[in-house]
Structures are given as C-alpha cells and as structure tokens.
C-alpha positions in Angstrom: 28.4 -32.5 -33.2 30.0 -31.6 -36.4 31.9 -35.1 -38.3 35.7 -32.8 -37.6 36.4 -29.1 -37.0 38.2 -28.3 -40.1 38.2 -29.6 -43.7 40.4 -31.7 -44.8 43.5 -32.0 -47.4 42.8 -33.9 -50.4 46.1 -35.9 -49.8 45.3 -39.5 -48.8 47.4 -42.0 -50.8 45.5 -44.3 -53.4 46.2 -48.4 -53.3 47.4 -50.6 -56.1 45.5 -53.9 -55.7 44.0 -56.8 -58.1 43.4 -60.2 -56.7 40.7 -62.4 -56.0 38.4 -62.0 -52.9 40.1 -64.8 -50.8 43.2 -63.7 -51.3 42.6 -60.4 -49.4 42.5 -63.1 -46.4 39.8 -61.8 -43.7 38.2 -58.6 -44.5 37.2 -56.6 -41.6 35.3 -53.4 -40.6 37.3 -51.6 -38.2 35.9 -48.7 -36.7 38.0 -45.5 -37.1 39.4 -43.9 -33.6 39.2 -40.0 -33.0 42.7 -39.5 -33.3 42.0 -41.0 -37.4 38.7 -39.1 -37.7 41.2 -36.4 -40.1 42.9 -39.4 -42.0 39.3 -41.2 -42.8 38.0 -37.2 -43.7 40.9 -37.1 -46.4 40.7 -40.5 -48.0 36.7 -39.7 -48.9 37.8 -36.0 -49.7 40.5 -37.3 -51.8 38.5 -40.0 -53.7 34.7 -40.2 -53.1 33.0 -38.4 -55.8 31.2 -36.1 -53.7 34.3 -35.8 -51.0 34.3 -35.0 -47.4 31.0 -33.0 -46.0 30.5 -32.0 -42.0 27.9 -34.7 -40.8 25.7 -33.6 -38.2 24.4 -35.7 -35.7 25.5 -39.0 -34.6 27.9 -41.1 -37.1 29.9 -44.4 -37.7 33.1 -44.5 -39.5 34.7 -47.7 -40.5 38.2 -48.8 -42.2 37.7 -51.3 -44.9 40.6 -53.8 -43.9 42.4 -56.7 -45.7 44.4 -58.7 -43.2 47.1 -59.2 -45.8 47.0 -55.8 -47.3 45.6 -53.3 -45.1 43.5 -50.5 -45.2 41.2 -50.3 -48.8 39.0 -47.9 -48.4 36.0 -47.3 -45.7 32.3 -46.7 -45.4 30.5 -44.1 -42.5 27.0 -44.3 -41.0 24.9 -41.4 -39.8 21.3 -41.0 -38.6 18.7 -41.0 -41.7 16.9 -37.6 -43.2 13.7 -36.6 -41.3 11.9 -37.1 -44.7 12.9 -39.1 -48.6 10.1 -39.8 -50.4 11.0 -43.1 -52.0 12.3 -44.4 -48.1 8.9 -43.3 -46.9 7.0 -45.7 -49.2 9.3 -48.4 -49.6 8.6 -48.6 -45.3 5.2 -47.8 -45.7 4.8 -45.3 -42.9 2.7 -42.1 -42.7 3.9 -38.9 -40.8 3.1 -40.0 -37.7 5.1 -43.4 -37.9 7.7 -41.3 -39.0 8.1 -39.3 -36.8 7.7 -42.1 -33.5 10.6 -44.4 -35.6 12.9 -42.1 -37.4 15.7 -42.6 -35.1 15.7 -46.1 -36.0 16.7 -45.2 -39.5 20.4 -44.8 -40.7 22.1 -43.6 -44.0 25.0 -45.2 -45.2 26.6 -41.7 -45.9 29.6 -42.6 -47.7 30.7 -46.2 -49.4 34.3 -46.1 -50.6 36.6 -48.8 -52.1 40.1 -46.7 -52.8 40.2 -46.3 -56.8 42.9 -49.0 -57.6 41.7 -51.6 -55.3 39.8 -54.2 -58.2 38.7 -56.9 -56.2 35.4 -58.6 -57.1 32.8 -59.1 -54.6 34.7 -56.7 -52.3 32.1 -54.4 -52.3 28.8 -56.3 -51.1 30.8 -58.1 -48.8 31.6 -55.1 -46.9 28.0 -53.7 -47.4 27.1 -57.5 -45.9 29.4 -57.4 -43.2 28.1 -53.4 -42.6 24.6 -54.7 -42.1 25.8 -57.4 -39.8 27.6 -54.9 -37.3 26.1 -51.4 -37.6 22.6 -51.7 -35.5 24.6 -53.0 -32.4 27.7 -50.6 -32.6 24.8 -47.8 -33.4 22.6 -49.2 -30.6 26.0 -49.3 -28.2 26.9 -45.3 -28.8 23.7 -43.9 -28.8 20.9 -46.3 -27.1 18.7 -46.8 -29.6 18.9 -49.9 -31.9 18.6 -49.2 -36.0 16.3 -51.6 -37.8 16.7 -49.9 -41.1 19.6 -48.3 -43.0 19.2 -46.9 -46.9 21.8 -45.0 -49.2 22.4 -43.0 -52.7 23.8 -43.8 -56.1 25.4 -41.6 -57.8 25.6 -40.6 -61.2 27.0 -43.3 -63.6 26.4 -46.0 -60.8 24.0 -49.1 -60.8 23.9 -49.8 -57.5 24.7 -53.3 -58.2 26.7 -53.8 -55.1 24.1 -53.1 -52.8 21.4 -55.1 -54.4 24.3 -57.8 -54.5 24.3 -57.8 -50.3 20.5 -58.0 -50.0 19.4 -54.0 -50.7 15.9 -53.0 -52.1 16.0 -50.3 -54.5 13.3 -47.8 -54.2 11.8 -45.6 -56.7 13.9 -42.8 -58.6 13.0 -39.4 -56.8 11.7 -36.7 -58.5 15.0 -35.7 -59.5 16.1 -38.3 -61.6 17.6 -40.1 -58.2 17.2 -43.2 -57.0 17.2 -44.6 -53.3 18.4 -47.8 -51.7 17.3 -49.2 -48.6 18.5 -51.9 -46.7 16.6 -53.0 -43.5 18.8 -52.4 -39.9 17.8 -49.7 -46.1 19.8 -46.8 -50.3 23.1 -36.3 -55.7 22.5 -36.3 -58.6 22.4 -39.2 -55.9 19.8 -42.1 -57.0 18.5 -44.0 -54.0 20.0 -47.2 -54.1 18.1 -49.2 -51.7 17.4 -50.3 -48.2 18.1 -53.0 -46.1 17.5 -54.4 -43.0 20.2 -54.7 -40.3 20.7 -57.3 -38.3 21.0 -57.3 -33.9 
C-alpha cells in the first residue's frame, strides 16, 4: 500500500519559533489520521531535503507537537531495506538471520523539525520519545514487535541529534554514506545510526 495516491503540493506553511525546550510545554508525538495523510505528505514535500516519496509497505507518521505552539514539524516510520551493509554488521547477522528477523527492523524514513522552529534539544527529544513509542504502535498495526530501528544523514548533516538520543553510527557505505541505527537503529544519505526501541 502506497504512503497516498497522488503527490502532493509543496504548499505547507513554515513556523516562526525560538525559545527554550521547556517553554514548548509538553512535546508530544501524535500520530497523523488518514484524513491528514496529504497535509503530513506536503509539509516533508515542502521542506525535507529530499521531499515526499510513495513508501511501500507498512508506515508510521507522526506530528511533532508543542502544547503551547502546535504542530513543528513530524517524523514517519516504515519497515527496514531487505539489505544495508553497514546495518547488517553493526547487528551482526548473516543472510540467514536476516532473513528470519527482518521484519523486526524499521527505518526512520523521514525526521523533520519545520525550518524556523530553533529550539535546542528538540530534536533528540523527539527521536527519544520516537524510540519510546514506535515498537508498540508498530507491534499494535501490524503484529509484529520492532526491536531495531536505523536512519540516513544527509549531505551537510552530522547526525548529532541522533547520537544525542542514544543512536549508534555505523560505518559510511560505500558511497560516501553513513548509517545510523538505533535498537527498537540510522542519499547522498549517510547512515546515521541505530537504536534500540523500547516495548
């Protein structure tokens, strides 16, 4: 099942925000309803670097919210690549652990904090509270529970965020890119880690 039928418009309205961590008051993930699937599609089409792509498979999709200042941004979470090098050895499986476990491996596809929003510590708090929440909303759509989620670093990125919240960086791919993963684990994409989830 394709992530939505259509692509979308690159039309979703940036946020003006600098303040301190607490004084976002509670930040939670909220997971995004069908009938916002579109509206979630245009803010990473609008302002991820590498926009909105159809995700096969199964998939997550969460508002980053602010109880005093709404929506900031959002993160989604689909099932992980058959096969990524680094992600392989950082586990430490062979083919045929692979193949009996790879369904309890996820890829944070897309991490976004709206442009505008400058809020330290944001960021690896929302990858914390991610971690925290993904394996038993994953385990409650689909059956099976997640022990392991990684991600990719663009171009121009440290991947400081993620190693902030408790990610593993794995070795740079072939290409130059580097993978994270995060256990319940991370184009010109680097791997930025992996980590594991909790549940």
């Amino acid at each position: 099942m394709w992530d939505i039928d259509s692509p979308p418009a690159a039309d979703y309205p940036d946020k003006t925000l600098s303040c301190t961590l607490a004084e976002l008051g509670e930040v939670q993930l909220v997971a995004v309803e069908t009938a916002d699937r579109h509206c979630f599609a245009a803010m990473i089409e609008s302002h991820h670097p590498a926009g909105w792509r159809p995700a096969p498979g199964g998939l997550l999709r969460y508002w980053i919210v602010s109880s005093r200042h709404g929506r900031l941004g959002g993160l989604s979470f689909g099932a992980g690549g058959w096969q990524l090098r680094p992600r392989d050895a950082a586990i430490g499986w062979r083919c045929d652990a692979r193949r009996a476990h790879i369904d309890k491996v996820l890829i944070n596809r897309r991490f976004l904090i709206l442009p505008s929003v400058r809020v330290g510590k944001l960021a690896s708090q929302v990858l914390r509270l991610a971690c925290e929440r993904v394996a038993g909303d994953w385990a409650l759509r689909y059956g099976v529970r997640p022990l392991l989620v990684y991600s990719f670093t663009g171009p121009g990125y440290t991947g400081l965020s993620y190693r902030a919240a408790g990610w593993r960086c794995c070795a740079e791919r072939s290409s130059g890119r580097r993978s994270g993963v995060r256990r319940a684990e991370s184009s010109d994409r680097r791997p930025t880690g992996r980590s594991r989830v909790d549940g």
